[in-house]
C-alpha positions as CSV (number, residue, x, y, z in Angstrom):
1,X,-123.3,-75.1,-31.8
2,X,-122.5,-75.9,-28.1
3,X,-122.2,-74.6,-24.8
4,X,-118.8,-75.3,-23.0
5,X,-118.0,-76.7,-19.6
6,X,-120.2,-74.7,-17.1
7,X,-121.8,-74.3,-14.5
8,X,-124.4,-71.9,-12.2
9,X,-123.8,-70.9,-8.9
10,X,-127.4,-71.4,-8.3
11,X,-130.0,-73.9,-9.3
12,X,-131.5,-73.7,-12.8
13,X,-134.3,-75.1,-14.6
14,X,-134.4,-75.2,-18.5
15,X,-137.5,-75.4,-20.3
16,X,-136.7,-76.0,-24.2
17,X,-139.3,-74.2,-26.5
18,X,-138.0,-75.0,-30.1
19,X,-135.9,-78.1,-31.8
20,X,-133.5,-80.5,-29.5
21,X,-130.4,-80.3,-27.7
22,X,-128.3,-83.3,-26.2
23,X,-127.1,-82.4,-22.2
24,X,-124.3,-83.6,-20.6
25,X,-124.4,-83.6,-17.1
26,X,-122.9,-85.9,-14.3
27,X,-121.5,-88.5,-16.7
28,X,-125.0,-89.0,-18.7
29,X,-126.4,-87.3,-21.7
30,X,-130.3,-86.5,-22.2
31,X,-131.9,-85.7,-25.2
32,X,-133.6,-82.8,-24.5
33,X,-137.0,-81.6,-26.6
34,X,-139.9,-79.6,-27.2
35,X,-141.8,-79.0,-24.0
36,X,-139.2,-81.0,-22.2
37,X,-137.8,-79.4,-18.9
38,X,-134.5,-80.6,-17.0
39,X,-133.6,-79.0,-13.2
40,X,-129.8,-78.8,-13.3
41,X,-128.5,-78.2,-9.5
42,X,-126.4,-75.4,-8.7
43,X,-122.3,-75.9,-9.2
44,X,-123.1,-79.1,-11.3
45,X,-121.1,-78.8,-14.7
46,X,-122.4,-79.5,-18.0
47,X,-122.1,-79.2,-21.4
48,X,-125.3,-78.4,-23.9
49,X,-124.8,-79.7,-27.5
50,X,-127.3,-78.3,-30.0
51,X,-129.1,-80.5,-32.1
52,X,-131.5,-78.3,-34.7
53,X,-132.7,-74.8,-34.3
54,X,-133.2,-74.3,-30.5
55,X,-134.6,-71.9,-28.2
56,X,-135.2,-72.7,-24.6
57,X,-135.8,-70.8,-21.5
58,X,-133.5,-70.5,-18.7
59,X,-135.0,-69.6,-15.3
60,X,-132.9,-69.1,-12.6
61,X,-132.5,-66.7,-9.4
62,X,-131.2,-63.0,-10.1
63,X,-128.1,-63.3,-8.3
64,X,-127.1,-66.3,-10.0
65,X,-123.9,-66.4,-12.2
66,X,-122.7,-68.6,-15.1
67,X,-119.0,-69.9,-15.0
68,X,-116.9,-71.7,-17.6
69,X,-114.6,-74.2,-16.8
70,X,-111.2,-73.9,-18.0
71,X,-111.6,-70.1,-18.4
């Protein structure tokens, strides 16, 4: 499973809980895992590219919005 071309309008910080997922963001990919956490800054697209069963949490502020690229 994957997550498209997207972005936040505000800056996010994923914490993964369960399995692996590989980001893609500014040109690089990082292998994301179990207690691992990644800041993504707002407006920056990325992809997320699930790896095994995954679970992560996304914190972010309220007024925040998710947009798809190409959409």
């Amino acid at each position: 499973m994957s997550m498209p071309d997207h972005f936040s309008t505000k800056e996010a910080v994923l914490m993964i809980q369960i399995g692996s997922a590989t980001l893609k963001i500014k040109g690089e990919e990082h292998l994301l895992t179990k207690h691992h956490s990644f800041i993504i800054p707002a407006a920056e697209h990325h992809t997320l590219v699930l790896k095994e069963n995954f679970q992560a949490i996304v914190i972010m502020e309220v007024d925040s919005e998710i947009k798809f690229v190409n959409s």
